[in-house]
ChimeraX commands (.cxc) that place a marker at each C-alpha (Angstrom):
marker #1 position 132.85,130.94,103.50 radius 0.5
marker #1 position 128.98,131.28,103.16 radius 0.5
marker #1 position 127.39,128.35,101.92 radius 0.5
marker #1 position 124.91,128.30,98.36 radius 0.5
marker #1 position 121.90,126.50,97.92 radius 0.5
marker #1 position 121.05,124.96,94.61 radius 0.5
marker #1 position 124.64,124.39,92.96 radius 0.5
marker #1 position 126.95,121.35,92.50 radius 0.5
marker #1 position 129.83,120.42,92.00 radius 0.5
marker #1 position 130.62,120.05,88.67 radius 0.5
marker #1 position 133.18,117.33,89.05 radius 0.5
marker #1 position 131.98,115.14,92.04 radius 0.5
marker #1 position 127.91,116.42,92.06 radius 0.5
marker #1 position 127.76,117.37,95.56 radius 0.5
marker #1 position 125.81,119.97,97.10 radius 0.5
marker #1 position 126.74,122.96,100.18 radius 0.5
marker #1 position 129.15,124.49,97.50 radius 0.5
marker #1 position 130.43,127.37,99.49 radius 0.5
marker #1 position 131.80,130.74,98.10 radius 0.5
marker #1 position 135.36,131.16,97.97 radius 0.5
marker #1 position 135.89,134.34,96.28 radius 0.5
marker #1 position 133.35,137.61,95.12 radius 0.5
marker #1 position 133.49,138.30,91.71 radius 0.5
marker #1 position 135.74,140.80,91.35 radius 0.5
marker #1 position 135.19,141.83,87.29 radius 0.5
marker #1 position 134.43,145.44,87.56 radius 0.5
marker #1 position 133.74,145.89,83.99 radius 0.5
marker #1 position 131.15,144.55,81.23 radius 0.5
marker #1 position 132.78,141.50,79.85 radius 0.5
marker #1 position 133.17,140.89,75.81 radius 0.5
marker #1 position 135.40,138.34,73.58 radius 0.5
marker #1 position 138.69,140.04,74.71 radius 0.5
marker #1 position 138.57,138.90,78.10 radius 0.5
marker #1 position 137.96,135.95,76.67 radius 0.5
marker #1 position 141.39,135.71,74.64 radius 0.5
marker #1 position 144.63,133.32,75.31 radius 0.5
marker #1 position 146.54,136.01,75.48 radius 0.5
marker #1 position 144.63,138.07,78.08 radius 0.5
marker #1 position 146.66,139.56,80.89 radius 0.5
marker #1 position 143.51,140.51,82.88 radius 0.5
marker #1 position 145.22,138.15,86.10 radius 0.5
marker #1 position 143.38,137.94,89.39 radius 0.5
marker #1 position 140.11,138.66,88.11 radius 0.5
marker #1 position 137.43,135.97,88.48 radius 0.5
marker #1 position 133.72,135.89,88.46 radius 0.5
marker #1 position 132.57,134.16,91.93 radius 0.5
marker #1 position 134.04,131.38,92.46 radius 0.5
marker #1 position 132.48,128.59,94.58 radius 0.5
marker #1 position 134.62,125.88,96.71 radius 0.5
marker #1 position 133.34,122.07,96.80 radius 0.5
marker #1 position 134.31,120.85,100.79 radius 0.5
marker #1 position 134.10,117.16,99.26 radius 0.5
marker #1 position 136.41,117.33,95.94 radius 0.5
marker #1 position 138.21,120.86,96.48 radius 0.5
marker #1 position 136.82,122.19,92.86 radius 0.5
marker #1 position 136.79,125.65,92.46 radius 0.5
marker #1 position 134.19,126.31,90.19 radius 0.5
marker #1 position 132.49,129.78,88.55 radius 0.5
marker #1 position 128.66,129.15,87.95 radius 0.5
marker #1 position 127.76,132.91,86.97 radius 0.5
marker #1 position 130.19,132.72,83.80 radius 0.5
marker #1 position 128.65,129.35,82.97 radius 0.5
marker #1 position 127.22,130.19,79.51 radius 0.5
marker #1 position 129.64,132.36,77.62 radius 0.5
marker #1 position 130.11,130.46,74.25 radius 0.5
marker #1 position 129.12,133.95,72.46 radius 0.5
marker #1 position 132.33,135.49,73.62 radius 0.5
marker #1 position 134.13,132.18,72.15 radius 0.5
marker #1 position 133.23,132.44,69.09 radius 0.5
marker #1 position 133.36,136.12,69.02 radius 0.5
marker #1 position 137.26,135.94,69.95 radius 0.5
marker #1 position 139.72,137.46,67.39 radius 0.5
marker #1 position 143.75,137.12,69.54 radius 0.5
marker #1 position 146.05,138.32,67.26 radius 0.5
marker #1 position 149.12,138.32,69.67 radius 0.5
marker #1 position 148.48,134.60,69.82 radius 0.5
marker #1 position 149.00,134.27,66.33 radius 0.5
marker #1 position 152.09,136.99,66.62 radius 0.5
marker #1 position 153.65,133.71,69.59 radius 0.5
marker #1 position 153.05,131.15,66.72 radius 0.5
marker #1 position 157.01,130.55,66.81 radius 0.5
marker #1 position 156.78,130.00,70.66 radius 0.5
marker #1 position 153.44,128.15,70.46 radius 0.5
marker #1 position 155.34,125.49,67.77 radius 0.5
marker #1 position 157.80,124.82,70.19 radius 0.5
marker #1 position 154.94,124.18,73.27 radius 0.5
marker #1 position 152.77,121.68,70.63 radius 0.5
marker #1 position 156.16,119.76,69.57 radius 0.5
marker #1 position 156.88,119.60,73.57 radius 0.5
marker #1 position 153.40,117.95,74.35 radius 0.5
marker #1 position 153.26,115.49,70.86 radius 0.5
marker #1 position 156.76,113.97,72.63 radius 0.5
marker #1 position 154.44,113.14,75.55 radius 0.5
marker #1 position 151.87,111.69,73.44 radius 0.5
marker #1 position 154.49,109.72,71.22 radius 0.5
marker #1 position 155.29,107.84,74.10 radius 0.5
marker #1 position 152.32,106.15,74.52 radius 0.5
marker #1 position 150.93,106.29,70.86 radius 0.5
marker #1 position 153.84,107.32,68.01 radius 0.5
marker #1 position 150.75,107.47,65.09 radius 0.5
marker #1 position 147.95,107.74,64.13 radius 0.5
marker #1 position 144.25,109.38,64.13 radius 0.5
marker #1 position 144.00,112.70,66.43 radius 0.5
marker #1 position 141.85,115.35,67.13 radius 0.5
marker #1 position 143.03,118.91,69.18 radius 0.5
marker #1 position 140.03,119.97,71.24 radius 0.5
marker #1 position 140.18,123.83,71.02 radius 0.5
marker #1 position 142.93,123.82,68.37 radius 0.5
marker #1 position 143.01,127.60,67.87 radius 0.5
marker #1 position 144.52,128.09,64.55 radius 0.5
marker #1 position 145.79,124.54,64.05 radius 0.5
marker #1 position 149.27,124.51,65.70 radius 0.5
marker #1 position 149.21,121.36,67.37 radius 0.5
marker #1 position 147.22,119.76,64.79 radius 0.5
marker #1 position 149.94,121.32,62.06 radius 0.5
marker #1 position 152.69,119.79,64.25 radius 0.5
marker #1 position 150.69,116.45,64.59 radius 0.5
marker #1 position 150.73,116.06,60.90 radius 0.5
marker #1 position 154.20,116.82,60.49 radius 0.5
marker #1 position 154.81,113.63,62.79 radius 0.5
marker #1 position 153.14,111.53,60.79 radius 0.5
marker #1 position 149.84,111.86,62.43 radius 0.5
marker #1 position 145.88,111.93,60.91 radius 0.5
marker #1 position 145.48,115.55,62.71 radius 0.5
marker #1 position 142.24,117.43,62.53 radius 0.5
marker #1 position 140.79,120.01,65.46 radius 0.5
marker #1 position 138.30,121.53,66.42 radius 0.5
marker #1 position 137.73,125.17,67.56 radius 0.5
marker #1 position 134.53,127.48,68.58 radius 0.5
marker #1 position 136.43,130.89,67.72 radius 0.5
marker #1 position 135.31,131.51,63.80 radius 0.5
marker #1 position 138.89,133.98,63.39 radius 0.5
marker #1 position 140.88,131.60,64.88 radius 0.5
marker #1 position 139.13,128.52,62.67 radius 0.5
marker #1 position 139.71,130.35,59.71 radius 0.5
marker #1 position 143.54,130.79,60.19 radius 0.5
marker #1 position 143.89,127.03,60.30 radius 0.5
marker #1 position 141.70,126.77,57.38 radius 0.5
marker #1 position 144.16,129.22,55.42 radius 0.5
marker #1 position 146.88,127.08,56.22 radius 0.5
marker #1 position 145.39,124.22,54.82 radius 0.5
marker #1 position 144.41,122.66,58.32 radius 0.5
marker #1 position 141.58,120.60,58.95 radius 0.5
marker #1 position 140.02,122.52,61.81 radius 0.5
marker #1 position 136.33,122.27,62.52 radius 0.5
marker #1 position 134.55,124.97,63.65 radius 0.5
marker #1 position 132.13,124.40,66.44 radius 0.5
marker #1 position 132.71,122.68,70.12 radius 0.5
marker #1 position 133.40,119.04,70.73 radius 0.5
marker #1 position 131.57,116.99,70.48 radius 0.5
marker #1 position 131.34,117.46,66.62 radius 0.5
marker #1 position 129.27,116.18,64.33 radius 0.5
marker #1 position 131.70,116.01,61.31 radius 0.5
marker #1 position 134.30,114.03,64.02 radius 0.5
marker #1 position 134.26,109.94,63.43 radius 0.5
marker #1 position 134.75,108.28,66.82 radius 0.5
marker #1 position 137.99,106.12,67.03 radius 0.5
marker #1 position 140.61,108.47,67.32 radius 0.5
marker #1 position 144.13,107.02,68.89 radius 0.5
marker #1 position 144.85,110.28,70.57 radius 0.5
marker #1 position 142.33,113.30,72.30 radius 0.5
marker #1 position 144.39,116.26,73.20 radius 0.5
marker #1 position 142.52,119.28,75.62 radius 0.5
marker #1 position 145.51,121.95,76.01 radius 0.5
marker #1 position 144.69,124.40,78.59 radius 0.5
marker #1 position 140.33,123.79,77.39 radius 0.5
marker #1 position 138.97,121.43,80.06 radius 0.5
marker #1 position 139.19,124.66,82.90 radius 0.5
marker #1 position 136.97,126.61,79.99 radius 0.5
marker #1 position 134.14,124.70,80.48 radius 0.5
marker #1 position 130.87,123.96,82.90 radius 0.5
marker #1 position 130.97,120.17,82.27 radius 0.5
marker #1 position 134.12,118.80,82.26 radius 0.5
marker #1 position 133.21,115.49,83.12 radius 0.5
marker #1 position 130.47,115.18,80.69 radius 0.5
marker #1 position 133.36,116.41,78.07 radius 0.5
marker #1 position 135.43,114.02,79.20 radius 0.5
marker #1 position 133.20,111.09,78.92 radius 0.5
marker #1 position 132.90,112.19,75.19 radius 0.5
marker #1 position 136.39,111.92,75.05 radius 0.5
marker #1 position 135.78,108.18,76.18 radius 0.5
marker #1 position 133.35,107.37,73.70 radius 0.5
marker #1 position 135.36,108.63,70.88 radius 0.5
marker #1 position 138.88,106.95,71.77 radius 0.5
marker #1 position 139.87,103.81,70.22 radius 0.5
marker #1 position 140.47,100.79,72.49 radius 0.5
marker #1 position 144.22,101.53,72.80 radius 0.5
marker #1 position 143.79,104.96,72.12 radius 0.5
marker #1 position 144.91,108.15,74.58 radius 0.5
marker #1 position 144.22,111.30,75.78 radius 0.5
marker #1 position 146.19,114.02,77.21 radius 0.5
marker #1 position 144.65,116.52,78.91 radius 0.5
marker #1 position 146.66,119.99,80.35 radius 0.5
marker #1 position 145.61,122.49,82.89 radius 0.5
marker #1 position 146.35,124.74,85.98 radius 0.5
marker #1 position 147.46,123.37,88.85 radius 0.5
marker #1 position 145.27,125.39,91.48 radius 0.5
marker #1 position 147.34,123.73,94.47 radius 0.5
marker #1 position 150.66,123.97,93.06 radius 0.5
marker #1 position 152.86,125.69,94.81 radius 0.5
marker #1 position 153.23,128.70,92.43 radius 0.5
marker #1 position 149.32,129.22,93.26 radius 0.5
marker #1 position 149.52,129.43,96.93 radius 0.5
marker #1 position 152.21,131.59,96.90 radius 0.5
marker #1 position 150.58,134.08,94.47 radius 0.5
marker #1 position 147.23,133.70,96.15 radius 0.5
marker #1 position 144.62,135.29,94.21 radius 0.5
marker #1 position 147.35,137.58,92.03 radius 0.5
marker #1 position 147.69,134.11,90.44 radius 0.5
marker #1 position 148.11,134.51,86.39 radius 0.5
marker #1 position 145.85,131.33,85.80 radius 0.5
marker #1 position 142.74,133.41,87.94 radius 0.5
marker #1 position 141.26,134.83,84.73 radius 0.5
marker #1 position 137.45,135.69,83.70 radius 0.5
marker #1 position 137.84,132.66,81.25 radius 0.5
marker #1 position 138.82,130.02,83.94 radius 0.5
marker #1 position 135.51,129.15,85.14 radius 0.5
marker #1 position 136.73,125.49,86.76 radius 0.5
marker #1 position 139.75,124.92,88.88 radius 0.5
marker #1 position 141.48,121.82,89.49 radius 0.5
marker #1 position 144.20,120.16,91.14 radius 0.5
marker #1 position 145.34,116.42,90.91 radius 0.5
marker #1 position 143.11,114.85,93.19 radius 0.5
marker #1 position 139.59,116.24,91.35 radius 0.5
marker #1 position 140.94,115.90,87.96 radius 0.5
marker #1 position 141.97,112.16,88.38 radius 0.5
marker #1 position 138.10,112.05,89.71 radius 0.5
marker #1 position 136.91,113.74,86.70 radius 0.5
marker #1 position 138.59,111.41,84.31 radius 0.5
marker #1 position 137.72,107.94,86.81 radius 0.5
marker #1 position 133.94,109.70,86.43 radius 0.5
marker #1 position 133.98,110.21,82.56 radius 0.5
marker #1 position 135.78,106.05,82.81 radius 0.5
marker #1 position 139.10,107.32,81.71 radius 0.5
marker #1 position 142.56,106.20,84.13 radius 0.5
marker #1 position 145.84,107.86,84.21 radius 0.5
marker #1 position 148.66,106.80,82.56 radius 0.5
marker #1 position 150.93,109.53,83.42 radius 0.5
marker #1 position 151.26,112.23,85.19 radius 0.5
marker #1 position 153.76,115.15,84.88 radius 0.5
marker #1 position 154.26,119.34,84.56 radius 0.5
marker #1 position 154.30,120.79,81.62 radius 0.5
marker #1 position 156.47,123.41,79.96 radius 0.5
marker #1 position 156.03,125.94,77.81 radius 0.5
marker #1 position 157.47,128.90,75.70 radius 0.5
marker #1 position 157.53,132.75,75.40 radius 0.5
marker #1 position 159.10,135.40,73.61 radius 0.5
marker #1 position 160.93,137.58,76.15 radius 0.5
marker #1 position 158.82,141.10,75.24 radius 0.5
marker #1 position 155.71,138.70,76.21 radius 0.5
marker #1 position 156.66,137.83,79.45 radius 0.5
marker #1 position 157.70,141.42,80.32 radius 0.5
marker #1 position 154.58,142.92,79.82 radius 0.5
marker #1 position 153.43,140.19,81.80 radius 0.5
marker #1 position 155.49,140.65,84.56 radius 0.5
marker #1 position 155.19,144.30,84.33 radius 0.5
marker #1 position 151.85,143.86,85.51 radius 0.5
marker #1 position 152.71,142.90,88.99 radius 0.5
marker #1 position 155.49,145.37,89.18 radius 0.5
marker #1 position 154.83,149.14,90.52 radius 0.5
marker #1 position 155.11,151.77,87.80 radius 0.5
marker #1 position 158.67,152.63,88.88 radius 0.5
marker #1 position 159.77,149.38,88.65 radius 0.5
marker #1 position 158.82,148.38,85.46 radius 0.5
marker #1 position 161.40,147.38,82.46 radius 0.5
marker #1 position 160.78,149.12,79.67 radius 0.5
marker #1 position 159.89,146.79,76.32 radius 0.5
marker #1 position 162.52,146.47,73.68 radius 0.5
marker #1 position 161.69,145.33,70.20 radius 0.5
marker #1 position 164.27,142.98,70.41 radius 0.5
marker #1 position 163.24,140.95,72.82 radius 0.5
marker #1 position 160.60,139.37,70.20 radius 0.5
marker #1 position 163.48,137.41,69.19 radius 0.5
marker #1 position 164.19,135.86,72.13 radius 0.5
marker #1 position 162.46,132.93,73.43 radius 0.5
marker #1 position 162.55,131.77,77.04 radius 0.5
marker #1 position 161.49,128.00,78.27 radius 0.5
marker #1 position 159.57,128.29,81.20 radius 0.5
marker #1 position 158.23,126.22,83.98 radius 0.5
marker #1 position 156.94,127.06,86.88 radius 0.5
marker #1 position 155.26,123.80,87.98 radius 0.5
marker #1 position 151.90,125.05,88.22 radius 0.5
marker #1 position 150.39,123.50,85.65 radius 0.5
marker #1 position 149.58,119.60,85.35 radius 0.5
marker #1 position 149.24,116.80,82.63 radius 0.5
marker #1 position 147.40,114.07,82.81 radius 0.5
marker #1 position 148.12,111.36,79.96 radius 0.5
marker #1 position 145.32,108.80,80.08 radius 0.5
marker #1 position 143.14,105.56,78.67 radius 0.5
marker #1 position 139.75,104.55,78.53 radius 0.5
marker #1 position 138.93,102.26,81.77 radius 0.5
marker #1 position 138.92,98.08,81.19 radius 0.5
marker #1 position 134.97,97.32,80.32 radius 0.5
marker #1 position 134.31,100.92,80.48 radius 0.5
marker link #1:1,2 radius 0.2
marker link #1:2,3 radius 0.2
marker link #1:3,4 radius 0.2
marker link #1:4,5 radius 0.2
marker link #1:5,6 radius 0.2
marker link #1:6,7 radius 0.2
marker link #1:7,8 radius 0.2
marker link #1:8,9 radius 0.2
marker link #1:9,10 radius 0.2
marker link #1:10,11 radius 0.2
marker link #1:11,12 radius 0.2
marker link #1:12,13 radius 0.2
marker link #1:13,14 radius 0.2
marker link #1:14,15 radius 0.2
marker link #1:15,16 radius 0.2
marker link #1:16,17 radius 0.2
marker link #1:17,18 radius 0.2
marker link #1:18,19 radius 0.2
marker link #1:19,20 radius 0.2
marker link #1:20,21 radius 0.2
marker link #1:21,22 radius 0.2
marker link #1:22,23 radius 0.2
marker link #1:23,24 radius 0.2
marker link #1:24,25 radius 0.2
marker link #1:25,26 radius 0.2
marker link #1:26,27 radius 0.2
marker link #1:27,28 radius 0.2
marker link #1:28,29 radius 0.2
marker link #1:29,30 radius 0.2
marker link #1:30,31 radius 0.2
marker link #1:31,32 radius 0.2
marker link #1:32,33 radius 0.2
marker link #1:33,34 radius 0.2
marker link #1:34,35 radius 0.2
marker link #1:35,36 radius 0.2
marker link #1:36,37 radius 0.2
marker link #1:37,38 radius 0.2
marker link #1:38,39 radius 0.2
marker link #1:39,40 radius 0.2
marker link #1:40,41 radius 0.2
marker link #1:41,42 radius 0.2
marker link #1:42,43 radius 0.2
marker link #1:43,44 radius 0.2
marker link #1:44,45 radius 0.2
marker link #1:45,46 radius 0.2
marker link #1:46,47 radius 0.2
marker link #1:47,48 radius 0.2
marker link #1:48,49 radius 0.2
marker link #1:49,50 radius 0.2
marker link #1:50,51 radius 0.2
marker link #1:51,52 radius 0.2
marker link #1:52,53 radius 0.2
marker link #1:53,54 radius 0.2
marker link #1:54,55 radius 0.2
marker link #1:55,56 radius 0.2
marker link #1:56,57 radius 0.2
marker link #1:57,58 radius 0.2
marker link #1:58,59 radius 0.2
marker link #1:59,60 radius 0.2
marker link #1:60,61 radius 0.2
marker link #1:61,62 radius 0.2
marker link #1:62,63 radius 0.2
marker link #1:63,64 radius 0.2
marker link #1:64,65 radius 0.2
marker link #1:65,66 radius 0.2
marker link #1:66,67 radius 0.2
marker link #1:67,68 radius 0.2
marker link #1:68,69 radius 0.2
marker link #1:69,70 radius 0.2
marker link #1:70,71 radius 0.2
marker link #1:71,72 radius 0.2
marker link #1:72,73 radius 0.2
marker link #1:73,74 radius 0.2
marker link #1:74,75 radius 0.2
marker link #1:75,76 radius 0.2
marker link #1:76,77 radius 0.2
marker link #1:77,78 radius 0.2
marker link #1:78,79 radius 0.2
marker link #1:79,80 radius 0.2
marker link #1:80,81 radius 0.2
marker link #1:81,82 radius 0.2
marker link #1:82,83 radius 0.2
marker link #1:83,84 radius 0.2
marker link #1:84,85 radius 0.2
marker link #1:85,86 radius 0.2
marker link #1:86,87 radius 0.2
marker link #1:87,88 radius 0.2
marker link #1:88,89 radius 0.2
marker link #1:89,90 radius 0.2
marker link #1:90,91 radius 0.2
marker link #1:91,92 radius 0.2
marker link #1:92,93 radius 0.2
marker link #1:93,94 radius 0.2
marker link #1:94,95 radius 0.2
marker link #1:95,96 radius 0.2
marker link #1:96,97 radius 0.2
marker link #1:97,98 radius 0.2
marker link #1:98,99 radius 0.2
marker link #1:99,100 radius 0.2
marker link #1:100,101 radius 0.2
marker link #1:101,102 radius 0.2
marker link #1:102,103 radius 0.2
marker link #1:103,104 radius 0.2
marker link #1:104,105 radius 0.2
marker link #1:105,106 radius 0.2
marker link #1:106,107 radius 0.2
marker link #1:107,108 radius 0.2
marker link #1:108,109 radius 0.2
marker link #1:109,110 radius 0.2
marker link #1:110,111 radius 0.2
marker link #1:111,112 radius 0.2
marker link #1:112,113 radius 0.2
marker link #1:113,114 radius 0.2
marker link #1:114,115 radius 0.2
marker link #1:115,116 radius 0.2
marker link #1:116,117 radius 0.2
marker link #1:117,118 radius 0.2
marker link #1:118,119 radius 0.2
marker link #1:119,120 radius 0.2
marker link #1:120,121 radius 0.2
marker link #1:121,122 radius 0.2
marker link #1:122,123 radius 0.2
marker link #1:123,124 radius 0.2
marker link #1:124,125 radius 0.2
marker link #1:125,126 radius 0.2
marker link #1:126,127 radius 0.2
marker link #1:127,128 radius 0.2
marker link #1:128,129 radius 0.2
marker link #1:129,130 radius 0.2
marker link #1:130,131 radius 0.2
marker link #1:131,132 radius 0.2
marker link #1:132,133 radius 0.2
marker link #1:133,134 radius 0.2
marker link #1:134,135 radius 0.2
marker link #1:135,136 radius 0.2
marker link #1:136,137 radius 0.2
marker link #1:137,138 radius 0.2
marker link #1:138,139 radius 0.2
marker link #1:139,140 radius 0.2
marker link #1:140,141 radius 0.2
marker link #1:141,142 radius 0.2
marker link #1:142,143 radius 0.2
marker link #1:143,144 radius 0.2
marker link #1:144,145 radius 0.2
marker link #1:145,146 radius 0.2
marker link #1:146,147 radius 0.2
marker link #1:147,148 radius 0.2
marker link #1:148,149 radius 0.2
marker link #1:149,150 radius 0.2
marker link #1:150,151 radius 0.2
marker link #1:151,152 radius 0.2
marker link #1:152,153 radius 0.2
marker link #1:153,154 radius 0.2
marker link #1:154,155 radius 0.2
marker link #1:155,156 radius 0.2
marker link #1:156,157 radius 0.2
marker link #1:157,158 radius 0.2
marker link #1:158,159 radius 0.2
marker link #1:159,160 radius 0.2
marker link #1:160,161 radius 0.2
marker link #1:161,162 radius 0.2
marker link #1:162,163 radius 0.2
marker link #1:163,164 radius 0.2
marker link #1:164,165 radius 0.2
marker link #1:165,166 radius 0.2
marker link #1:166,167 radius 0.2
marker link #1:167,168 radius 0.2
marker link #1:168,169 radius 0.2
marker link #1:169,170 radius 0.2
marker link #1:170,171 radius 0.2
marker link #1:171,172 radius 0.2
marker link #1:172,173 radius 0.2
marker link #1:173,174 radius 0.2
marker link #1:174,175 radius 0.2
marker link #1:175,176 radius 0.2
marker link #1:176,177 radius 0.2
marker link #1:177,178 radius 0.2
marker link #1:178,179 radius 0.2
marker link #1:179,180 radius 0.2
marker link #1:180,181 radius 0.2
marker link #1:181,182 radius 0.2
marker link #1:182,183 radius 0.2
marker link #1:183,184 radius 0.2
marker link #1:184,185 radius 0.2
marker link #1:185,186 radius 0.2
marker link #1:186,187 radius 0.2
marker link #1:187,188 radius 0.2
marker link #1:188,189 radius 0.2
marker link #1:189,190 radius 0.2
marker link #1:190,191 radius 0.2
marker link #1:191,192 radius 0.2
marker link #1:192,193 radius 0.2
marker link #1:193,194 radius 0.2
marker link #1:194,195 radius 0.2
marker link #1:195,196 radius 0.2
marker link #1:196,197 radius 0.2
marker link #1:197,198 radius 0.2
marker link #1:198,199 radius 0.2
marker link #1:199,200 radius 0.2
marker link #1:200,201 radius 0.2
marker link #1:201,202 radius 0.2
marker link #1:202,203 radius 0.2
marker link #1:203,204 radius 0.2
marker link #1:204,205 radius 0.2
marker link #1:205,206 radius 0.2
marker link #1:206,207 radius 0.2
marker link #1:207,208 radius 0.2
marker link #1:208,209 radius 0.2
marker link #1:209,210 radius 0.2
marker link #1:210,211 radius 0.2
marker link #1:211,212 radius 0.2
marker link #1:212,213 radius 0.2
marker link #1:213,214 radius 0.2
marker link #1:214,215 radius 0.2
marker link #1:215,216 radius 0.2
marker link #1:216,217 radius 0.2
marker link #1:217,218 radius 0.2
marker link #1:218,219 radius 0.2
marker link #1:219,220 radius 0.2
marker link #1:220,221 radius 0.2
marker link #1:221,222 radius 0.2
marker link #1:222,223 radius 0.2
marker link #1:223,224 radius 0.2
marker link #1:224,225 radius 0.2
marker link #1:225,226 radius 0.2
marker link #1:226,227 radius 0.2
marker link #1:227,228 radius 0.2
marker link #1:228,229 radius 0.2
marker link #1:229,230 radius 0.2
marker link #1:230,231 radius 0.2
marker link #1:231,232 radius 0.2
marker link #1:232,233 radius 0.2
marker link #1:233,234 radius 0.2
marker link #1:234,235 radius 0.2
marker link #1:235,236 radius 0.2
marker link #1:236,237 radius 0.2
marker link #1:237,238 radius 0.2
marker link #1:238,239 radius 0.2
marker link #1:239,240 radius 0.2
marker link #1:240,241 radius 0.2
marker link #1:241,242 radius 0.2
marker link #1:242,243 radius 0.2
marker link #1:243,244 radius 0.2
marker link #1:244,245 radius 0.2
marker link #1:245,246 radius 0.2
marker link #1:246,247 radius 0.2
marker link #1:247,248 radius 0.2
marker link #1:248,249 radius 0.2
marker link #1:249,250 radius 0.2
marker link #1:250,251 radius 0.2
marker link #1:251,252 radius 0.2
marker link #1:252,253 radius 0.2
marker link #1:253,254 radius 0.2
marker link #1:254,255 radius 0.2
marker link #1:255,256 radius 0.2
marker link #1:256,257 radius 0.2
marker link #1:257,258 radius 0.2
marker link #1:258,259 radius 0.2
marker link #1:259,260 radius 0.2
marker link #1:260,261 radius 0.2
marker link #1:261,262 radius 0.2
marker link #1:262,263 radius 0.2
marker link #1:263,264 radius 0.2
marker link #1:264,265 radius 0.2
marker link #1:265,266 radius 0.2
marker link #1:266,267 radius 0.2
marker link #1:267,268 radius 0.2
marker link #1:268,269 radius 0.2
marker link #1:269,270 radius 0.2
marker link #1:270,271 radius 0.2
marker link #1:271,272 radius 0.2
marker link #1:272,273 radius 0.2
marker link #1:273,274 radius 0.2
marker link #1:274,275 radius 0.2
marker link #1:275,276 radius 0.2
marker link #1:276,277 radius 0.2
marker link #1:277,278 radius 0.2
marker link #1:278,279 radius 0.2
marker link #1:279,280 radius 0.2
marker link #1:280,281 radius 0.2
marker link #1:281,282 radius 0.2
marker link #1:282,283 radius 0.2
marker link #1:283,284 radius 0.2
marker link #1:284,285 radius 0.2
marker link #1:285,286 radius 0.2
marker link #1:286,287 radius 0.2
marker link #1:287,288 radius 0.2
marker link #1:288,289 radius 0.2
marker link #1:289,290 radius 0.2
marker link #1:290,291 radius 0.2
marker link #1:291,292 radius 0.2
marker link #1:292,293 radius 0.2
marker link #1:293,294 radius 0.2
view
């Protein structure tokens, strides 16, 4: 791996960040790479290894908020059934710890979790840079900020931050993190959910892994993302894998993307009405508080 001058680590600051991986985008990017539902695995911009922490981290796709905002998904919004189903999962998690109250959904999309958190009793409001996806939870009568976090319509002293699948989105995770800190309440919590880069599933896939996308600009595994959160003054709680949820036609045309033509099952319209659990263990939560005297 050649070494770059100039860069660091966006989780532990150091320098001699070496490059892992070429870009290999081959196209001109726009909002659709840019989507939840985008199937465009194995494609990265250059991504850059830190020898210290292990962060993978994509410096050239650094500034793509544009594309964010841009973003219209409307097979996201077609996996709203599925997507219920993931957001009740996580808000057991988080009931653990904190059963009610004041929370805010960092990249809510069109209000899911924040819809579920308010059918559990909680304060729920989100926030969400994608104007077509704000404006879906707006029609459902969600309060959904547009914009990125922080917010300036957000009062601090919420009792639970969620980040679902957002923190490996952005340049400055641990700056976003210690935003996080300043906004929690004393006893408050965060959750935060993400690709597991060392997970088994990963190594085994190699760079054919699903979570290698143009939109994943930061890569983590346990070890740097409990350092991001002891950086930002934040300390685990728990620890665990999450699961999540699919309608069967969605995870064929997913799968037939690593399959050779031949091989390839064809896509049923029934299989919309099926929904599969899934977990493959290569993705991590991290359930966690603000630091004593932090």
């Amino acid at each position: 791996m050649s070494e770059t001058k100039g860069r660091n680590c966006w989780v532990c600051g150091s320098s001699g960040l070496k490059v892992d991986r070429p870009s290999s985008i081959k196209e001109e990017i726009g909002s659709r790479h840019f989507a939840i539902t985008d199937s465009h695995y194995g494609v990265t911009g250059t991504l850059l290894h830190c020898p210290q922490c292990g962060f993978l981290q994509c410096d050239d796709l650094a500034n793509v908020l544009r594309f964010y905002e841009a973003l219209e998904d409307h097979d996201y919004t077609e996996g709203r059934e599925q997507r219920i189903l993931q957001a009740r999962r996580l808000l057991e998690i988080v009931r653990r710890h904190v059963p009610r109250g004041r929370l805010v959904d960092i990249g809510a999309g069109s209000g899911i979790l924040v819809e579920q958190a308010n059918a559990l009793g909680y304060e729920a409001e989100g926030v969400e840079p994608s104007r077509w996806l704000c404006q879906r939870a707006v029609e459902r009568g969600l309060k959904v900020h547009l914009g990125t976090y922080p917010h300036q319509d957000l009062r601090p002293g919420f009792d639970v931050v969620t980040l679902v699948d957002v923190i490996e989105h952005v340049p400055n995770p641990v700056e976003l993190l210690r935003h996080v800190a300043s906004q929690l309440s004393d006893h408050g919590i965060g959750l935060v959910v993400t690709p597991d880069v060392k997970s088994i599933v990963a190594r085994l896939m190699g760079p054919k892994w699903w979570h290698f996308r143009i939109a994943h600009i930061g890569y983590f595994d346990r070890r740097n993302l409990e350092l991001a959160l002891d950086s930002a003054g934040l300390a685990p709680v728990a620890v665990g894998r999450p699961g999540w949820y699919f309608s069967l036609d969605y995870l064929m045309v997913r799968a037939n993307c690593y399959l050779p033509r031949p091989f390839r099952v064809p896509v049923l319209s029934f299989m919309r009405r099926i929904t599969v659990p899934l977990n493959l263990r290569d993705s991590l939560y991290v359930v966690f508080k603000k630091k004593p005297n932090s």
